[in-house]
PANUNU-966549 format. One record per residue (C-alpha): residue number from 1; y, x, z. Coordinates in nm, 3 decimals. Example, Ala and Ser with C-alpha at 12.3 -4.5 7.8 and 13.67 -1.06 7.14 Angstrom:
2
(1,(-0.450,1.230,0.780))
(2,(-0.106,1.367,0.714))
END
This chain:
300
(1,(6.902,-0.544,-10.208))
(2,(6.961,-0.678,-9.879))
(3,(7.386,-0.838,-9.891))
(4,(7.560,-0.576,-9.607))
(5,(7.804,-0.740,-9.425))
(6,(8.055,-0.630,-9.197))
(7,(8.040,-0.845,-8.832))
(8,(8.121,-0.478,-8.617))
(9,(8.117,-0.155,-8.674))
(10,(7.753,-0.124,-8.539))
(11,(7.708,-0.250,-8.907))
(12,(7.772,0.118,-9.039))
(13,(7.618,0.401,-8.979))
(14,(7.836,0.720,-8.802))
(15,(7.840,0.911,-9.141))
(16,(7.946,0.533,-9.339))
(17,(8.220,0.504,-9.104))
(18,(8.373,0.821,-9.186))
(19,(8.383,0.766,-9.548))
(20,(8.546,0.478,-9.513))
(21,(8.843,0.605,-9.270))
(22,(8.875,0.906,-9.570))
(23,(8.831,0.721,-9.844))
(24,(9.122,0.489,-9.676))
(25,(9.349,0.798,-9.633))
(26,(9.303,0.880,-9.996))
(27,(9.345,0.576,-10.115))
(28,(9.699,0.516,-9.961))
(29,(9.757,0.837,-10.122))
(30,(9.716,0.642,-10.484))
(31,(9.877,0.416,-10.407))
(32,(10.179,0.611,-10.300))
(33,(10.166,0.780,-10.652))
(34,(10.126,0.467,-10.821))
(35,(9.826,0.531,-10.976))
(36,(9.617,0.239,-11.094))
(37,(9.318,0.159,-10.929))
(38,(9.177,-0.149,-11.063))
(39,(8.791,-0.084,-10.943))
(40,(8.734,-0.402,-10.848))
(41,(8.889,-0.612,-11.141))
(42,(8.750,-0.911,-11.191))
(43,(8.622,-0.977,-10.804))
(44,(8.709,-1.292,-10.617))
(45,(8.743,-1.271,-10.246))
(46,(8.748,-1.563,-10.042))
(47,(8.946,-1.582,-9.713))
(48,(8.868,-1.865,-9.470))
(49,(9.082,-1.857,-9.166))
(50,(9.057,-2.089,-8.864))
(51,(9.324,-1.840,-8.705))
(52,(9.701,-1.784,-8.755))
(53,(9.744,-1.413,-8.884))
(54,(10.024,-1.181,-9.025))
(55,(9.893,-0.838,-9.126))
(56,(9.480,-0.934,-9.191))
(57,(9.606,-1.195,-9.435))
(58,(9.852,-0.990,-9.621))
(59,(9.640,-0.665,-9.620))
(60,(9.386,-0.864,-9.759))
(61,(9.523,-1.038,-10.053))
(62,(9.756,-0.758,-10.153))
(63,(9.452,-0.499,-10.107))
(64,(9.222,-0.718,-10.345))
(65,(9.541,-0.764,-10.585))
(66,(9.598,-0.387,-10.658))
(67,(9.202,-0.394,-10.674))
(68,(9.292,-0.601,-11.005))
(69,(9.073,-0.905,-10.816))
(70,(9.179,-1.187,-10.658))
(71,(9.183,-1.397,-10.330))
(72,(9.176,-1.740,-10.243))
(73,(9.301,-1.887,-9.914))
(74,(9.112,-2.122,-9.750))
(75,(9.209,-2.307,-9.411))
(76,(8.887,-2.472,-9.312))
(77,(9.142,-2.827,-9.257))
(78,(9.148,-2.829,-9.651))
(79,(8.753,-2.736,-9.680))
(80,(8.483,-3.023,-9.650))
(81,(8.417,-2.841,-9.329))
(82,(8.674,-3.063,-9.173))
(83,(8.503,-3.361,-9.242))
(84,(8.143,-3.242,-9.081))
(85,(8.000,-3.008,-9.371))
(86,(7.742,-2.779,-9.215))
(87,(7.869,-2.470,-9.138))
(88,(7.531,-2.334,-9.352))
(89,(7.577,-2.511,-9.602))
(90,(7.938,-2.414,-9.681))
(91,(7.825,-2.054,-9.642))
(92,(7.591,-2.109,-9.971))
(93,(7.801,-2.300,-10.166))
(94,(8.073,-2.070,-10.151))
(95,(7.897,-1.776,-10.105))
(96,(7.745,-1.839,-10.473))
(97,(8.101,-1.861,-10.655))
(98,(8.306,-1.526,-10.480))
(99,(8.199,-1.195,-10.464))
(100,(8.337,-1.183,-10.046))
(101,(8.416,-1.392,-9.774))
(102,(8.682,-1.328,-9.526))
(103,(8.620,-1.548,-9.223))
(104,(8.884,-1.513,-8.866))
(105,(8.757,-1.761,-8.609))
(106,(8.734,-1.808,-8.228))
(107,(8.355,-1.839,-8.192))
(108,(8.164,-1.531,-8.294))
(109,(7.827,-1.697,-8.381))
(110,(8.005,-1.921,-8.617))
(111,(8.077,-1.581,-8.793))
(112,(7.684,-1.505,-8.779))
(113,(7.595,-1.826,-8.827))
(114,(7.755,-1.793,-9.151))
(115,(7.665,-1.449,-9.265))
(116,(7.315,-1.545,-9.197))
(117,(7.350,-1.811,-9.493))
(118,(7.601,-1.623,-9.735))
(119,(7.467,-1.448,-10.059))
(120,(7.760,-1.210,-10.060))
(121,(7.908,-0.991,-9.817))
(122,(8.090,-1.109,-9.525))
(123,(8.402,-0.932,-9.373))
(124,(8.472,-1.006,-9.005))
(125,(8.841,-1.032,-8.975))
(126,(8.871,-1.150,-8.625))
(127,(8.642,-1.322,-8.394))
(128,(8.632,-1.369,-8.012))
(129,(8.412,-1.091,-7.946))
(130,(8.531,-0.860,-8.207))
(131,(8.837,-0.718,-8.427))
(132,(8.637,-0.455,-8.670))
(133,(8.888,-0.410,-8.969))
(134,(9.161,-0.369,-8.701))
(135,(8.945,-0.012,-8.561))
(136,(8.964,0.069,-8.928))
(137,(9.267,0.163,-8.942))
(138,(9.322,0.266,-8.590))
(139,(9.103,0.530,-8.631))
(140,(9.290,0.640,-8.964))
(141,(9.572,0.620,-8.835))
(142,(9.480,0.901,-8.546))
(143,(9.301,1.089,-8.825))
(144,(9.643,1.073,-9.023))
(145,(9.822,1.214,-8.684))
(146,(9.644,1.378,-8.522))
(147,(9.301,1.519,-8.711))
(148,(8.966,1.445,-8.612))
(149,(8.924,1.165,-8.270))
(150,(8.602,1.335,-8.193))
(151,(8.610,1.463,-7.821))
(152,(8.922,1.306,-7.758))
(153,(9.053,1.040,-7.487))
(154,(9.178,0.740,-7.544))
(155,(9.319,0.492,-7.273))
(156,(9.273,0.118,-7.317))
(157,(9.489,-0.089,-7.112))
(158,(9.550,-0.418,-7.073))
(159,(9.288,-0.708,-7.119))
(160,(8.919,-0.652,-7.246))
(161,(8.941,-0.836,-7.543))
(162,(8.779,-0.888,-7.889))
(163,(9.002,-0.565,-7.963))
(164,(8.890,-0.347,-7.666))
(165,(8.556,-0.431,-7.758))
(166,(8.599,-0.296,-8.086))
(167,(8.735,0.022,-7.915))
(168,(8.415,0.022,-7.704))
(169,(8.168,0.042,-7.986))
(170,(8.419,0.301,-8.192))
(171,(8.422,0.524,-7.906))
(172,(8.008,0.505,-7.944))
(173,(8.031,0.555,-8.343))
(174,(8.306,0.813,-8.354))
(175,(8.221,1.013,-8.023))
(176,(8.546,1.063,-7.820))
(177,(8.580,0.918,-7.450))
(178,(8.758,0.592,-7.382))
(179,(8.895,0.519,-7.090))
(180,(8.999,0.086,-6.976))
(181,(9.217,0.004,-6.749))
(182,(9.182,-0.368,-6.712))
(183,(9.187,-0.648,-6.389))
(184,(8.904,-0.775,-6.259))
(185,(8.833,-1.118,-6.417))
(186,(8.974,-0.926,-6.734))
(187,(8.718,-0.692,-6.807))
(188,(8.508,-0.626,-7.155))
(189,(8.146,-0.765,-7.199))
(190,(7.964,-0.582,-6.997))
(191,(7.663,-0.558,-7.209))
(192,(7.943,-0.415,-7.470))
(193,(7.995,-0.142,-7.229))
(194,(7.672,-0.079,-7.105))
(195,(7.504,0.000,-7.472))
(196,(7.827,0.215,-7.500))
(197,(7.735,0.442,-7.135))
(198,(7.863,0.808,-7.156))
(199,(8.110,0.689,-7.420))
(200,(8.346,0.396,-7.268))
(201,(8.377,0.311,-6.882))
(202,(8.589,0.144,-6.656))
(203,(8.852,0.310,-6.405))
(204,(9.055,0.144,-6.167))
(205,(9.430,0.198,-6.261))
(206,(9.616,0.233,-6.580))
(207,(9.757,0.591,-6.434))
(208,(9.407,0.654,-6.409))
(209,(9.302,0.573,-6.798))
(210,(9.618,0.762,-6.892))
(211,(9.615,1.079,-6.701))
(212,(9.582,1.368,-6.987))
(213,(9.481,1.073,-7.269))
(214,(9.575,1.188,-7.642))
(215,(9.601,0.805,-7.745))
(216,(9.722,0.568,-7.527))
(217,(9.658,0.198,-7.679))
(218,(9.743,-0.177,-7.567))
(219,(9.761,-0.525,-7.667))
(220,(9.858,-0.849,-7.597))
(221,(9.784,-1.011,-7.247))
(222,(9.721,-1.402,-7.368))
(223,(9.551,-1.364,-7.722))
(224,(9.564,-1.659,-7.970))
(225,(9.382,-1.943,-7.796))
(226,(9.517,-1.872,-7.463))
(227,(9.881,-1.962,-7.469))
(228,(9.831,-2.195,-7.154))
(229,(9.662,-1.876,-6.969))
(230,(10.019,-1.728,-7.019))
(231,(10.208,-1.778,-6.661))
(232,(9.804,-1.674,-6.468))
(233,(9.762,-1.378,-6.680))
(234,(10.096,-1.237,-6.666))
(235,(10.064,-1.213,-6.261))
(236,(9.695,-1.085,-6.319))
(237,(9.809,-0.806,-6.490))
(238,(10.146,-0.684,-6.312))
(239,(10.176,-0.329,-6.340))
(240,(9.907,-0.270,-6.688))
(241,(10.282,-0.254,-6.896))
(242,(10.282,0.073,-7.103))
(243,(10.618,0.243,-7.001))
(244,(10.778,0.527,-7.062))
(245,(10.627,0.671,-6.634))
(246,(10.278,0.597,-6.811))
(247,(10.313,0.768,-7.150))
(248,(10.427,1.108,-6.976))
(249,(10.149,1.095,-6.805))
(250,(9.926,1.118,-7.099))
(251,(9.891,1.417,-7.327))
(252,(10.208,1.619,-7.423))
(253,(10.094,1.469,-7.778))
(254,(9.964,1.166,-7.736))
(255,(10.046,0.880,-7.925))
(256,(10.065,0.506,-7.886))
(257,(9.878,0.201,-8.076))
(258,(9.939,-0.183,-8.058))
(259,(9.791,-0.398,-8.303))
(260,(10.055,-0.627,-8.266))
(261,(10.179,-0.906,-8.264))
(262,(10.389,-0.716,-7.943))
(263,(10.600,-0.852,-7.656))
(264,(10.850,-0.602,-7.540))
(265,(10.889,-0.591,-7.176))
(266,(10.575,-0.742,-7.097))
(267,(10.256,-0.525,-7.248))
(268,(10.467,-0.232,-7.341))
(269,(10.828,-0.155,-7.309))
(270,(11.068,-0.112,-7.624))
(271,(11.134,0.257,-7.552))
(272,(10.745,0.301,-7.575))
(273,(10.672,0.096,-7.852))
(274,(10.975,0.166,-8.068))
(275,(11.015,0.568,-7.948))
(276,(10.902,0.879,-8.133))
(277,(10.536,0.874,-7.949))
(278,(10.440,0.505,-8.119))
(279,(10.255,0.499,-8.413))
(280,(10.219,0.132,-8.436))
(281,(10.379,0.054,-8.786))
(282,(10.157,0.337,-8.947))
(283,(9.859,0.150,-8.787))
(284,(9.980,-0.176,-8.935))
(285,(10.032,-0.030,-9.249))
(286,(9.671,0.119,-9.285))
(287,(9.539,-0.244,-9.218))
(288,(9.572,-0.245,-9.652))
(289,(9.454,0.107,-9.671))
(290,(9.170,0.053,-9.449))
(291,(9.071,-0.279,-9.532))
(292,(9.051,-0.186,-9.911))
(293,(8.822,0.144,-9.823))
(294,(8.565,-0.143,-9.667))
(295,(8.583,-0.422,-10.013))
(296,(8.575,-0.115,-10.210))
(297,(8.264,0.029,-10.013))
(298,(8.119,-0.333,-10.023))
(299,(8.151,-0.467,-10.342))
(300,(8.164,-0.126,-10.591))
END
């Protein structure tokens, strides 16, 4: 059988992604009842990280843990990659001794690069162009809230990053509308976009993208990698803050999502992010939830 891995969601079908946001709900649910649920026992999951991370890492250990598997960490510094092994070749080597890779890097084709090569399954967990696992449990996460995202509107607004991207091709695999707010210079790939038409598009102000929107969702102006960019982008962006003017402007129900890392007072204010209407802590949460639907899915 031809090794699935897991670059975007265009890697799973519609009906595929579906399963995996329910069998994610009911999995937290056995987990909350502290059932065991060692399907995986036995599995060895790889994790090779050329970027700093919080939640992906943790989700990702623990999730394979309770699995009754187990992960190894991996920072490339320590691999013979430092020293000038070929990508490829690392990607077979390893690849023949775990049952899944975990790979968060800048460039995405180094991620392809190495699926292309691998013998197992490979599990984007963060590129430049993409943030897959992250949509995972976004998407439960509004299930969990707020039922079914079909037909809905969500607002995107801020930068058209690796995570609006993902929110691009979810809006195409899970059929609501999305709405990005974003500056000019900041905007998503527009070949992203354009095989998304009729699902996400562009509108010119973040009033705009939140007017009557049932999720409202933001991130970070200066992602990992663009620290010096700080000072430019935070005039670029002045006035793309989620605050409290913007929120009650959505939906009398809608809700709030950051994948965090967040900066109060500059993306989103505390009384958004920390207030009633934020769900952001249930969507960090579901990163384990999520994440173990997807090894489960992979490797069962």
């Amino acid at each position: 059988m031809m090794t699935r891995h897991f670059l975007s969601l265009m890697d799973c079908t519609q009906r595929e992604l579906r399963m995996l946001v329910e069998r994610a709900i009911t999995l937290k649910a056995i987990l909350r009842r502290r059932e065991p649920h060692e399907y995986l026992r036995g599995s060895s999951l790889a994790l090779i990280f050329e970027k700093s991370s919080t939640r992906t890492r943790v989700s990702f250990e623990a999730g394979i843990t309770q699995f009754g598997g187990n992960s190894m960490f991996l920072a490339p510094a320590e691999l013979q990659l430092g020293r000038g092994e070929p990508l490829e070749d690392t990607a077979r080597v390893i690849s023949r001794m775990v049952d899944a890779i975990v790979i968060r890097t800048h460039e995405h084709a180094k991620l392809v690069a190495f699926a292309a090569h691998s013998r197992v399954p490979v599990i984007n967990a963060l590129t430049d162009r993409f943030h897959p696992c992250q949509l995972l449990a976004d998407i439960q996460t509004y299930f969990e809230h707020r039922g079914d995202i079909a037909g809905r509107t969500v607002a995107w607004i801020g930068d058209g990053n690796n995570v609006c991207q993902s929110w691009i091709n979810a809006a195409r695999q899970f059929g609501f509308t999305l709405r990005i707010a974003t500056p000019a210079g900041y905007r998503p790939d527009a070949a992203i976009l354009g095989d998304a038409a009729g699902s996400a598009h562009l509108v010119e102000t973040p009033e705009e993208a939140a007017r009557g929107a049932d999720l409202v969702v933001t991130d970070t102006w200066a992602s990992m990698g663009q620290e010096s960019e700080k000072e430019v982008r935070a005039r670029a962006f002045q006035g793309y803050c989620v605050t409290t003017h913007l929120m009650d402007m959505a939906a009398a129900d809608a809700i709030f999502m950051h994948c965090l890392p967040a900066y109060r007072g500059v993306e989103v204010t505390g009384e958004v992010i920390d207030g009633p209407r934020s769900v952001v802590w249930d969507e960090a949460e579901n990163r384990l939830h999520a994440q173990k639907a997807l090894l489960e899915f992979l490797l069962a």
